[in-house]
Every structure is written in structure tokens, then in C-alpha cells.
C-alpha positions in Angstrom: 12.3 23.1 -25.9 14.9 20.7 -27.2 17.0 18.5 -24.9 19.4 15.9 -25.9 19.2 12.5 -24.4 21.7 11.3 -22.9 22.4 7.4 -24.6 24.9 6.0 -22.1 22.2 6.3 -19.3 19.0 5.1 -21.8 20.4 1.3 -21.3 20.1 1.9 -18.2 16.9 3.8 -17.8 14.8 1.2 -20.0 16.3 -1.4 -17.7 14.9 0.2 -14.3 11.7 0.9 -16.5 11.1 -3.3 -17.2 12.2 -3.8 -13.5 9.0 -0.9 -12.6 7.0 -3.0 -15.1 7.5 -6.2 -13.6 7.3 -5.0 -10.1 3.9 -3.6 -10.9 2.7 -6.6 -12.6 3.6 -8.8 -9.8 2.0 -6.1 -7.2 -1.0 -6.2 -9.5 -1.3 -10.0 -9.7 -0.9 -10.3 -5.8 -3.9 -7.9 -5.8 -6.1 -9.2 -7.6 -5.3 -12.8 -5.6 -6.1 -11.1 -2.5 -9.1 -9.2 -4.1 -10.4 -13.0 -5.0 -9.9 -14.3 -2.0 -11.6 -11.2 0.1 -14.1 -11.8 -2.3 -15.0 -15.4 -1.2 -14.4 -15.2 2.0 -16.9 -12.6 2.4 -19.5 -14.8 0.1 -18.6 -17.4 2.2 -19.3 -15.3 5.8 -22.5 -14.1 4.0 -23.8 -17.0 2.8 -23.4 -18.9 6.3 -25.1 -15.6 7.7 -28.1 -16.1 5.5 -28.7 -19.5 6.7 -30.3 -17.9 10.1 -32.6 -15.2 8.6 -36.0 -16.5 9.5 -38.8 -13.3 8.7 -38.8 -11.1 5.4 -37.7 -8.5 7.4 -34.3 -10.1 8.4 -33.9 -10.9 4.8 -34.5 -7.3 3.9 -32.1 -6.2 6.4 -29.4 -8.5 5.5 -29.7 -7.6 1.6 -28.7 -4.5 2.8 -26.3 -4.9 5.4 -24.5 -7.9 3.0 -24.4 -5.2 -0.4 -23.2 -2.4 2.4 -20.6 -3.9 2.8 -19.5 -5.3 -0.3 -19.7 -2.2 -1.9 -17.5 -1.0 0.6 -15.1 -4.0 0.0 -14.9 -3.0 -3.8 -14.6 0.4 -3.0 -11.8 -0.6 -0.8 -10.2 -3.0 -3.9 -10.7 0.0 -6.4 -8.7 2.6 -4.4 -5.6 0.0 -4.2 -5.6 -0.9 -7.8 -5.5 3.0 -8.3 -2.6 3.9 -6.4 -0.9 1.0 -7.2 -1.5 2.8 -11.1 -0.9 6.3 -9.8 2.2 5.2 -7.6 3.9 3.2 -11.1 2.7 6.3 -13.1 4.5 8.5 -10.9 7.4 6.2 -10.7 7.8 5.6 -14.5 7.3 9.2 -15.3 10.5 10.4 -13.1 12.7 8.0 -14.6 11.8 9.1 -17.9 12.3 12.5 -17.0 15.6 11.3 -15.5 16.4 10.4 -19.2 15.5 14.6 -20.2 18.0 16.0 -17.6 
């Protein structure tokens, strides 16, 4: 399969390419800020939850409750930073193609 690339357009392609770059660097920065700060706010919630447990069994049952939901918050961090990856991939892969047609 051979196609020939078109030149006039791959000025213009490589530029909306470092523009998708940069726009998913700056989404991906703002993420991970907001990751960080989810992150220590929940420590912070926890830790000022811990401060009441009074038996071993509320201790037991906030070790669980507390991981619960923090694995549940990274879960939730994880699946953004994949479709930020997945929604850039799928950006940067049809303005390559663009550069095939």
C-alpha cells in the first residue's frame, strides 16, 4: 500500500499535532493537581475521622471503610488518566491519518 503524503498539509498537521501535545500535557498536569489534592483532602477527612474511633472494632471497621474508599478514589483517578491517553491517542492518530489521505 503506498500513499504519497501530501507536504503542503504536513506543516500544518505537525503543528495541530504540538497543539494535541500541549493540550494533553496541560490536561494531564491539571489532573494530576486535582489527583493531589483529592488525595489530601481525603487523608485529611480520614485522619480527623480516626480521631473518634474508641474500641478495636471501630478501628477495624474504619481500616476498611477508609482503604474502601481510597481504592475507589484511585480507581476513579486511573480511569481519567486513561481516557485522557485513549482520547489523545485517538485524536493524534486521525490527524496522522489525515496526513495518508
Amino acid at each position: 500500500m503506498t500513499n504519497t503524503i501530501d507536504f503542503s498539509k504536513s506543516f500544518e498537521s505537525v503543528k495541530s499535532l504540538m497543539e494535541m501535545q500541549a493540550a494533553t500535557i496541560t490536561k494531564s498536569v491539571e489532573l494530576q493537581k486535582k489527583a493531589g489534592e483529592d488525595l489530601a483532602a481525603f487523608f485529611k477527612t480520614e485522619a480527623e475521622k480516626a480521631k473518634e474511633l474508641k474500641t478495636p472494632e471501630d478501628v477495624v471497621k474504619f481500616n476498611v471503610e477508609a482503604n474502601t474508599c481510597l481504592f475507589e478514589l484511585l480507581k476513579a483517578q486511573g480511569e481519567a488518566f486513561t481516557e485522557l491517553a485513549k482520547s489523545a491517542s485517538e485524536e493524534a492518530m486521525a490527524e496522522v491519518t489525515k496526513l495518508t489521505k
